[in-house]
GUNUBA-681247 format. One line per 8 residues: their letters; for each residue x negated, y negated, z negated of C-alpha. Coordinates in nm, 4 decimals. Layout:
N
a) X,Y,Z | ...
This chain:
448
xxxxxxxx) 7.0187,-23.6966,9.1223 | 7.0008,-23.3074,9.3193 | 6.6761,-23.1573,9.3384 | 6.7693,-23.0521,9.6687 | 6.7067,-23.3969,9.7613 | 6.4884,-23.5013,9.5717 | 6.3071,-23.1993,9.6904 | 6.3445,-23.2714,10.0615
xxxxxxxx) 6.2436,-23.6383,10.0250 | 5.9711,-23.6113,9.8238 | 5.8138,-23.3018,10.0554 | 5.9119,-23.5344,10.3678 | 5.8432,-23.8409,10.2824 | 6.1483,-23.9727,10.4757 | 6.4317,-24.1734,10.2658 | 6.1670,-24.2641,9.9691
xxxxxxxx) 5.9059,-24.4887,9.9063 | 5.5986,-24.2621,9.9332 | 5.2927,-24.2742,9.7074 | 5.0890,-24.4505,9.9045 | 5.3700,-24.7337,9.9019 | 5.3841,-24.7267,9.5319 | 5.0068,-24.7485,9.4440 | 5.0455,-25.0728,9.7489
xxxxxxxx) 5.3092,-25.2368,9.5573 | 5.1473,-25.1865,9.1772 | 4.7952,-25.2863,9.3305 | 5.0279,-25.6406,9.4695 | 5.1552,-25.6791,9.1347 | 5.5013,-25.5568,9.1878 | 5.5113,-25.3579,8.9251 | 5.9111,-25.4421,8.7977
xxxxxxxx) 6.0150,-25.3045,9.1445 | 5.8389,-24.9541,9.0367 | 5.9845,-24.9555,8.7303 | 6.3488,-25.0225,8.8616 | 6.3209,-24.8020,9.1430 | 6.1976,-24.5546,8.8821 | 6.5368,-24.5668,8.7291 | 6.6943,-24.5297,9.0979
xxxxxxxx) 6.5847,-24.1616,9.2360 | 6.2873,-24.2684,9.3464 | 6.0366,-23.9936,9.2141 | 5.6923,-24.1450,9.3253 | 5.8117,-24.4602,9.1313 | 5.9085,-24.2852,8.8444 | 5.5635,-24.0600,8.8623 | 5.3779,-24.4257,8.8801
xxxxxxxx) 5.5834,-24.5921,8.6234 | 5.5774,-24.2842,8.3377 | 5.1943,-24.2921,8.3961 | 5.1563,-24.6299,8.3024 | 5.3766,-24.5955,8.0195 | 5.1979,-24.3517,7.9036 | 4.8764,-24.5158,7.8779 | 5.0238,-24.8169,7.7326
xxxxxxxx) 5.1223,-24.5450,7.4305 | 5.4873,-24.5769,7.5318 | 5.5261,-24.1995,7.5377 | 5.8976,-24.2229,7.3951 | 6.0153,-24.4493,7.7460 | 5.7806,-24.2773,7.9629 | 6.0282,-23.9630,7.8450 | 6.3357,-24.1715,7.8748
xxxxxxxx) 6.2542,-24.2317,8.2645 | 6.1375,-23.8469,8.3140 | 6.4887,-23.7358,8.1559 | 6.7217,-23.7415,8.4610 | 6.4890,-23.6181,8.6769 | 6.4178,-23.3107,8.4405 | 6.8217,-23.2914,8.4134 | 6.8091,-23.1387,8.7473
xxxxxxxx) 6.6003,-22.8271,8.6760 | 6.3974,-22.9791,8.9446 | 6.0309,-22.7856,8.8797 | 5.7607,-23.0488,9.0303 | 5.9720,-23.2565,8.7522 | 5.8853,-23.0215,8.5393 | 5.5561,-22.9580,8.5587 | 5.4727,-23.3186,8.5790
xxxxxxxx) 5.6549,-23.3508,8.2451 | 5.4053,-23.0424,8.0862 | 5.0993,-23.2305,8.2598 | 5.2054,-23.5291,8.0129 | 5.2753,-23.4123,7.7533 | 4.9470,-23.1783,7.7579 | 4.7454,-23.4587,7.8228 | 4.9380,-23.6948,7.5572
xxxxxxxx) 4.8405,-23.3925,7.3159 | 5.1850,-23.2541,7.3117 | 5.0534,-22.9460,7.4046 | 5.4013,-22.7105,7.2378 | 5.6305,-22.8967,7.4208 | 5.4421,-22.8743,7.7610 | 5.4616,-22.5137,7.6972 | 5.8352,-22.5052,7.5557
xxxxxxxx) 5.9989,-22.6440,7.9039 | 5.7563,-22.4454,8.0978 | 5.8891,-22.1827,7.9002 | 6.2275,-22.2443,7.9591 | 6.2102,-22.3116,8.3305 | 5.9590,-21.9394,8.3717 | 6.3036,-21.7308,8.1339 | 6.5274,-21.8444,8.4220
xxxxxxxx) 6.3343,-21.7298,8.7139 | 6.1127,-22.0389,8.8722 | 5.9046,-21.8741,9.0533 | 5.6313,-22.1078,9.0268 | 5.7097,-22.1610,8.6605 | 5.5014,-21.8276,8.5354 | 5.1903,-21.9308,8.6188 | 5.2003,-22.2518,8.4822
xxxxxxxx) 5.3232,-22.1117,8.1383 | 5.0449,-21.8784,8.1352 | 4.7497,-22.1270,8.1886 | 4.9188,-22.3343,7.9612 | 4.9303,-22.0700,7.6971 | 4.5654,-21.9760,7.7763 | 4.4240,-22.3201,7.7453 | 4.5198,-22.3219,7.4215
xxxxxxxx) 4.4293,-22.0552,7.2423 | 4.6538,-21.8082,7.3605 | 4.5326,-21.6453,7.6005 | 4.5860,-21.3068,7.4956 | 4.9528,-21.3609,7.4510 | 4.9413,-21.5104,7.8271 | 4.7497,-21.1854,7.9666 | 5.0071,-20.9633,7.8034
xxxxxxxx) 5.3073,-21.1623,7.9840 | 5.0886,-21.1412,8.3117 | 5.0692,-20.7733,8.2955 | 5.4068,-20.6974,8.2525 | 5.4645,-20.9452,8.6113 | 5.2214,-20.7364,8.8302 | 5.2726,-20.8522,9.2017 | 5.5535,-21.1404,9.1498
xxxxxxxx) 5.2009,-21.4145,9.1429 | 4.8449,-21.4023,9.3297 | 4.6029,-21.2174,9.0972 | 4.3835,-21.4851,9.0753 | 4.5831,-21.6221,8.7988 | 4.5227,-21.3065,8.6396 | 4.2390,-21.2627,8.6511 | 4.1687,-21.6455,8.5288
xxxxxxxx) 4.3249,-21.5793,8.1859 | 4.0954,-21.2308,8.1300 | 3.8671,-21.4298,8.1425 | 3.9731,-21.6341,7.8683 | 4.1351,-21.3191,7.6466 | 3.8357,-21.1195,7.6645 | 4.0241,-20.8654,7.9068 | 3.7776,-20.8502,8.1794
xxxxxxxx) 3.7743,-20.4641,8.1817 | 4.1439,-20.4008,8.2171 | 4.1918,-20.6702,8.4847 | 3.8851,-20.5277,8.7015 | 4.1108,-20.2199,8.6788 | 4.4162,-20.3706,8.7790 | 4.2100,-20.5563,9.0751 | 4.0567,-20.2282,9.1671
xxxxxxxx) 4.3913,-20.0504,9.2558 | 4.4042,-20.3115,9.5498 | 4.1051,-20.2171,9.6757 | 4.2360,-19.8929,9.8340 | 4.5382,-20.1154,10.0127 | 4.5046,-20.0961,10.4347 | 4.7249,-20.3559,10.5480 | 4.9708,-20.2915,10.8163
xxxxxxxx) 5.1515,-20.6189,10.8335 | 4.9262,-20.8830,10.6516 | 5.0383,-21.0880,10.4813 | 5.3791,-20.9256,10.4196 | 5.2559,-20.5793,10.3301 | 5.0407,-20.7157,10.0447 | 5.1800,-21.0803,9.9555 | 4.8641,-21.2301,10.0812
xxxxxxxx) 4.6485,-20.9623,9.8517 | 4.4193,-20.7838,10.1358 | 4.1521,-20.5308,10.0329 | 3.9066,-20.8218,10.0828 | 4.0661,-21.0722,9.8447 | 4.0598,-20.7979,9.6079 | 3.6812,-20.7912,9.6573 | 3.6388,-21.1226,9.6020
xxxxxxxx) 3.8116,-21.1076,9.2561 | 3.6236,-20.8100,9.1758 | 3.2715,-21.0203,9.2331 | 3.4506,-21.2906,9.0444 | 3.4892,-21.0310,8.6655 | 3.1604,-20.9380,8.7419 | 2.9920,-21.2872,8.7903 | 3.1504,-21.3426,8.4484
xxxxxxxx) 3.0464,-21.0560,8.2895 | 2.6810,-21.1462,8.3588 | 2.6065,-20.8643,8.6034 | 2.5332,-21.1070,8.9084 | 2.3414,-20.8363,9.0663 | 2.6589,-20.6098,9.0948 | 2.8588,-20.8791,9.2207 | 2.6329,-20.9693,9.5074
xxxxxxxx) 2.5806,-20.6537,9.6318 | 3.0187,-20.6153,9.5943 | 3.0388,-20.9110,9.7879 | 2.7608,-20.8072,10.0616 | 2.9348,-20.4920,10.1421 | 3.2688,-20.6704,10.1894 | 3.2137,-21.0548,10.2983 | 3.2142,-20.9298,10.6951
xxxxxxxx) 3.5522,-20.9932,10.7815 | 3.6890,-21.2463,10.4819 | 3.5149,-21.6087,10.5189 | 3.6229,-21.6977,10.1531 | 3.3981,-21.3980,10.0646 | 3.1417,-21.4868,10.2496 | 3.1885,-21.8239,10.0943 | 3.1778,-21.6722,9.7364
xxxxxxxx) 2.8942,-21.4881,9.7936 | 2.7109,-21.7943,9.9013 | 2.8014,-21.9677,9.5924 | 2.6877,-21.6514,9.3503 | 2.3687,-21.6349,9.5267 | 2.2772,-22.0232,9.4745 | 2.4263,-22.0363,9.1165 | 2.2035,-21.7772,9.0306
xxxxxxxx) 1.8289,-21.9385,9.1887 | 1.8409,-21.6504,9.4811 | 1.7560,-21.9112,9.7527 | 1.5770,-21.6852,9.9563 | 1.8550,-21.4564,9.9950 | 2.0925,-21.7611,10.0626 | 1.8017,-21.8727,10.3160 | 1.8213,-21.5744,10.4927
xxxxxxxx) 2.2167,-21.5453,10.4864 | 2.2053,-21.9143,10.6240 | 2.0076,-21.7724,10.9110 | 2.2258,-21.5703,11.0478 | 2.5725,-21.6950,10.9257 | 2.7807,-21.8454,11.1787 | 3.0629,-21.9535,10.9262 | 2.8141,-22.2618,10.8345
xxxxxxxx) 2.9640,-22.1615,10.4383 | 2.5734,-22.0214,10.3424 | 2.3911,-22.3305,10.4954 | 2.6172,-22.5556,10.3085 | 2.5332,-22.4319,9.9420 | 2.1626,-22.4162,10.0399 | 2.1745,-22.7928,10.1616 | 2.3686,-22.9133,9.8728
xxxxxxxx) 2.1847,-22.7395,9.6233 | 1.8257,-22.8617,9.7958 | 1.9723,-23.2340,9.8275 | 2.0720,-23.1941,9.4469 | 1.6896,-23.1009,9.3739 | 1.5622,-23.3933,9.5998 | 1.4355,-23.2051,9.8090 | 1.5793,-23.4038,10.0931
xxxxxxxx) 1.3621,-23.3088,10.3878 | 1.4048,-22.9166,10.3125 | 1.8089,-22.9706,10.2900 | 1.7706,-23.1180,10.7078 | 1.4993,-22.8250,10.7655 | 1.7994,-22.5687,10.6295 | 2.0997,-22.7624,10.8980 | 1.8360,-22.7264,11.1680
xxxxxxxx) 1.7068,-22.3897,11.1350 | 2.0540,-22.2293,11.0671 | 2.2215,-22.5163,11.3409 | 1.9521,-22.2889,11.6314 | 2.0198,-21.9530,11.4891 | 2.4185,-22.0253,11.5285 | 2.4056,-22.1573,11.8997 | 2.4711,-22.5152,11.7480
xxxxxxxx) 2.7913,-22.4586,11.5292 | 2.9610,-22.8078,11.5241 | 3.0464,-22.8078,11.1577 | 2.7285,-22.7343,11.0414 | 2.5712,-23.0458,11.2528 | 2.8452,-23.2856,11.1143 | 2.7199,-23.1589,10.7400 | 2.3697,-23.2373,10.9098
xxxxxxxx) 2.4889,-23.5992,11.0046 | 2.6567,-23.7081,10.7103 | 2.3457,-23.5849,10.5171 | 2.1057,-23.8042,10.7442 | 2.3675,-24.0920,10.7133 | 2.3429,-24.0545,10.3539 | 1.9578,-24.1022,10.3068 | 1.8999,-24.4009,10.5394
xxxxxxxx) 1.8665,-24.1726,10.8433 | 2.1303,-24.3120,11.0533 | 2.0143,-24.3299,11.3962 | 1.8797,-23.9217,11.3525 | 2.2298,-23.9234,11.2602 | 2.3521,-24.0004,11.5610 | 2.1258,-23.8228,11.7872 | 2.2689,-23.4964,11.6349
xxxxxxxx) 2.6303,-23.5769,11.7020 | 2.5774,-23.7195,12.0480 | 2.4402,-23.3679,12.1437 | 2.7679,-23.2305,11.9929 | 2.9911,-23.4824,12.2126 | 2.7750,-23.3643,12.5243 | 2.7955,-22.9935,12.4784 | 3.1929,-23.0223,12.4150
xxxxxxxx) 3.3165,-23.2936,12.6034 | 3.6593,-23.3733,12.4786 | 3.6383,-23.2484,12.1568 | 3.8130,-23.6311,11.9735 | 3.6493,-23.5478,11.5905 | 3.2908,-23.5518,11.7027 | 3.3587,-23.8249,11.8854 | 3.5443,-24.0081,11.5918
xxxxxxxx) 3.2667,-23.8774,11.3855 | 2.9945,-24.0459,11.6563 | 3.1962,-24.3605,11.7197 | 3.1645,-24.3464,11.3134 | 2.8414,-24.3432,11.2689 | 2.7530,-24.5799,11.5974 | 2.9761,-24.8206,11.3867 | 2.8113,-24.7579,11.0541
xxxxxxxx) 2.4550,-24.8605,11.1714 | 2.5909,-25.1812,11.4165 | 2.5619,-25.0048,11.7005 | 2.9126,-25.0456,11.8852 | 2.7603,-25.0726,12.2146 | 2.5775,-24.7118,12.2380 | 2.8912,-24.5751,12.1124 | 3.0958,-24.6912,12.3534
xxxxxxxx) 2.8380,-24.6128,12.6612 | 2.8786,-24.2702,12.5583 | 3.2279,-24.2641,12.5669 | 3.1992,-24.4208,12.8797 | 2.9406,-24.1679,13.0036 | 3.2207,-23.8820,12.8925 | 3.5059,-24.0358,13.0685 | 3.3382,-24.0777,13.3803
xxxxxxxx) 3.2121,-23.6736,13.3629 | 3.5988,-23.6019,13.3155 | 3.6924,-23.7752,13.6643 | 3.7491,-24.1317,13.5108 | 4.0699,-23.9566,13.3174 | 4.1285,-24.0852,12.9390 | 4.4310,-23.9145,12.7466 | 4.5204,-24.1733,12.4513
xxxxxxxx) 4.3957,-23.9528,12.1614 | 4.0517,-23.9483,12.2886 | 4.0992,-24.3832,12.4134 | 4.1937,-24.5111,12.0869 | 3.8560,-24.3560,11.9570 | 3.6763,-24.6703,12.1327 | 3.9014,-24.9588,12.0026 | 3.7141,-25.0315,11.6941
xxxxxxxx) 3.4102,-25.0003,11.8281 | 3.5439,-25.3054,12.0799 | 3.6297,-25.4553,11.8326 | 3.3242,-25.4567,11.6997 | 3.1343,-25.5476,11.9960 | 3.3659,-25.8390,12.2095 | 3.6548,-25.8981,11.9262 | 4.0062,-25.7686,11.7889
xxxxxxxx) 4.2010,-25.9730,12.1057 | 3.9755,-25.8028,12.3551 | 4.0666,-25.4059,12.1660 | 4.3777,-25.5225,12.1423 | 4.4060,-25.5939,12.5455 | 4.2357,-25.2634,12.5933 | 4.4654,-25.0617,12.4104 | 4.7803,-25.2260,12.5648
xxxxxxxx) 4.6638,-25.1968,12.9149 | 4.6597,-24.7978,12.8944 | 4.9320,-24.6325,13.0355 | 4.9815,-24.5445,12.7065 | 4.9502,-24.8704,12.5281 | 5.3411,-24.9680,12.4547 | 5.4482,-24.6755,12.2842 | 5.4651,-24.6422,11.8831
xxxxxxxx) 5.1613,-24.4149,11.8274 | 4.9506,-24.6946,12.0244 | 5.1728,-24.9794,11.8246 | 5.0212,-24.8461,11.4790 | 4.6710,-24.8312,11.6291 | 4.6939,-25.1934,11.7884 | 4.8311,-25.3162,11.3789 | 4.5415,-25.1849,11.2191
xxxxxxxx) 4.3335,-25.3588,11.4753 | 4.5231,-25.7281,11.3684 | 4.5336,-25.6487,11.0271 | 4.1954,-25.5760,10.9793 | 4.1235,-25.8737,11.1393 | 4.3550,-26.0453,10.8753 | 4.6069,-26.1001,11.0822 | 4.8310,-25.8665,10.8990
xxxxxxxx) 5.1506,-26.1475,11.0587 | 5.0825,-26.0234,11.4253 | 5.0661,-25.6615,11.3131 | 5.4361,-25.6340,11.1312 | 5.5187,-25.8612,11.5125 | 5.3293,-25.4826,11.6633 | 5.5034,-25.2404,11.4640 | 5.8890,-25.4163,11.4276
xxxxxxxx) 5.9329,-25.3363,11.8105 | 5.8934,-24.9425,11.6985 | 6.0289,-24.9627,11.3517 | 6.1729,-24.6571,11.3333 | 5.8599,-24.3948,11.3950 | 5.6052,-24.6463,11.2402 | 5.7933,-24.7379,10.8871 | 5.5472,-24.6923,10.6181
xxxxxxxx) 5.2994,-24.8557,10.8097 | 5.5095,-25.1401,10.8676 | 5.6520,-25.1137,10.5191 | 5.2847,-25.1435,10.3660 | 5.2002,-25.4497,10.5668 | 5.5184,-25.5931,10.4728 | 5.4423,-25.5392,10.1193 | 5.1158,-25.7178,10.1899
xxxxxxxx) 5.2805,-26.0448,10.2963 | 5.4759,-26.0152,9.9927 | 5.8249,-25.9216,10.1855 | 5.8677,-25.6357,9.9561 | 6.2492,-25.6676,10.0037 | 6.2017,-25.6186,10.4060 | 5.9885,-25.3258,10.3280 | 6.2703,-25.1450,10.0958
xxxxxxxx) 6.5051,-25.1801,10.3400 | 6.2727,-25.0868,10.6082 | 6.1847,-24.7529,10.3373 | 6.5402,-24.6681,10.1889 | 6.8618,-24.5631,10.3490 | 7.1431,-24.7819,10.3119 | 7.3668,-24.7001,10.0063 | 7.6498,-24.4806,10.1632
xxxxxxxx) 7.9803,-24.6831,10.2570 | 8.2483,-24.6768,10.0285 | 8.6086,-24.4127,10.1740 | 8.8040,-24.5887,10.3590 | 9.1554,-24.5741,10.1625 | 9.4732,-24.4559,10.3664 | 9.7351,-24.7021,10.4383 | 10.0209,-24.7264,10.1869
xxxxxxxx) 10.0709,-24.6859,9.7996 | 9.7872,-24.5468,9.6158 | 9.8169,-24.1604,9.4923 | 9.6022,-24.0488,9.1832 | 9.5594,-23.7131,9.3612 | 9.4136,-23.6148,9.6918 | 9.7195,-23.6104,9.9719 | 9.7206,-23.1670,10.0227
């Protein structure tokens, strides 16, 4: 094993079986092919397999299978390793190969030592090593473990001294700390502190230009029962962030009709912000109100024609309450505003809902006759259409003519049918071939 590769595979998903492949194959009962592609460089398997181990009490094997992978130095090895062993109660030797990893220079590994060391009782100890690393990992971490070491006042400081930064070359100038994010972790010590007042007003002054701030402040305000300031910050704020904690936190109290009154009165005061009135929809949807629900996202689909998540979200919700038919008049409707033009992207949105309404065959005759409807993108659409239907056979006949840009979708229907050998070698490249050997008698060293 190289955690180079293992690296590149796992972050690409190419030349592995991916997660979603693994959880397929244990939920199909294949679990001895996880646990012997565990043992074969496959890192998703291994992941799977140590897990189970490990709630079986097999800690010892679940080690065993983690070993070669940790040989490499390879850190998401690593820290899954400390994640077991902290939740297995092994808390000293999560925090001993952290350790190791952070003296050699893992970037990533610092951080994870720290919280580790914090979570346990030594937090102090943590904060001391996180002073003496000022700038080599984002504050928040910092100022996370004050928190826990009692060292509020000394990391306000720290944060402070950001404060006066003016960025010339964000995020280079700063590694990603602005004057604003500074702010926000200023609010944060305060919040803690039990000055809420001070933190507000912080956050106020500075949650202009930053729309995590502006977030934050949002959140401070409803955690602390100021709902008429958050009402009147959801009036006028066009990030949809304020309306959001005053829905949630009026839905929580059951006060159902007030969380709609909040979407609607910020949704004018906005010039209908399109985020805010999918929050609005979802809400409706929630409590029974599904064909408001729709009314609110078929204004969205009029005002910006073209726009393919409201109209997923529409087609959705048309769906949802057994209403195929009005979605698909709408779409309809938009297609025949745009000139009688479809792009694919915005097409596909209507096969389910054809589906729905005159059968699978009859989507699946729509989406081939679009100019569109033999490539691979349309393939995988068209197999989710058949297998839905159950007719998971036809679909792997779909996606076989385009193996090579649809494989993990073919690869999970394969595993369906139980072909799980078809769907390895669909997954896996082929083991490399062996040198080919020169003509003549055979030399123990290389001919130079």
């Amino acid at each position: 094993m190289d955690a180079t590769d293992l690296e590149y595979r796992s972050g690409t998903r190419s030349g592995c079986i991916p997660p979603e492949l693994v959880s397929r194959l244990l939920e199909r009962g294949h679990v001895d092919v996880v646990e012997l592609y565990a043992g074969r460089g496959e890192w998703f398997c291994a992941l799977a397999w140590v897990r189970l181990l490990g709630e079986q009490g097999r800690q010892a094997d679940a080690l065993d299978v983690l070993a070669p992978y940790l040989k490499t130095g390879w850190w998401t090895a690593v820290a899954a390793a400390a994640e077991l062993l902290e939740g297995w109660g092994r808390v000293d030797e999560a925090i001993e190969i952290t350790r190791v990893r952070m003296e050699v220079g893992h970037p990533m590994a610092l951080e994870s030592y720290t919280r580790l060391l914090a979570r346990h009782g030594r937090a102090e100890e943590a904060f001391t090593l996180l002073r003496a690393h000022i700038g080599e990992l984002p504050l928040g971490t910092l100022v996370d473990v004050a928190g826990a070491a009692g060292c509020d006042e000394e990391a306000a400081a720290l944060v402070a001294a950001r404060t006066e930064h003016r960025c010339t070359d964000f995020p280079w100038c700063c590694r990603g700390l602005d004057r604003d994010t500074a702010f926000g972790y200023l609010a944060t010590i305060l919040e803690r502190q039990g000055r809420p007042g001070e933190a507000i007003a912080l956050l106020r002054a500075n949650s202009t230009s930053l729309l995590n701030n502006r977030e934050q402040l949002a959140a401070v305000l409803g955690r602390h029962g100021r709902l008429d300031e958050l009402r009147a910050m959801a009036a006028t704020d066009d990030s949809g962030r304020a309306v959001q904690h005053l829905a949630r936190l009026l839905e929580e109290a059951d006060d159902v009709e007030g969380a709609i009154a909040a979407y609607r009165q910020a949704d004018q005061a906005v010039a209908g912000d399109p985020n805010s009135a999918f929050e609005l929809a979802q809400l409706l949807a929630r409590h029974g109100r599904g064909s408001e629900a729709i009314d609110v996202m078929r204004v969205q689909a009029d005002a910006r024609n073209g726009d393919d998540w409201i109209l997923h979200t529409l087609s959705e919700l048309c769906l949802g309450q057994g209403r195929p038919e009005e979605g698909l008049a709408h779409l309809d409707a938009l297609t025949a505003a745009r000139g009688g033009e479809e792009e694919w992207n915005l097409y596909r949105i209507r096969l389910p809902l054809i589906a729905a309404r005159d059968g699978v065959d009859e989507a699946v005759a729509q989406a081939r006759s679009h100019l569109k409807g033999a490539t691979w993108y349309a393939a995988s659409y068209i197999a989710e259409l058949l297998a839905g239907a159950g007719r998971t056979e036809e679909a792997v006949a779909v996606l076989e003519q385009h193996s090579s840009s649809n494989r993990h979708d073919l690869a999970g229907y394969l595993i369906d049918l139980g072909r799980v050998e078809d769907a390895l070698a669909i997954l896996l490249p082929p083991a490399p071939s062996p040198p080919k050997l020169p003509d003549g008698p055979w030399h123990d060293d290389p001919p130079f």
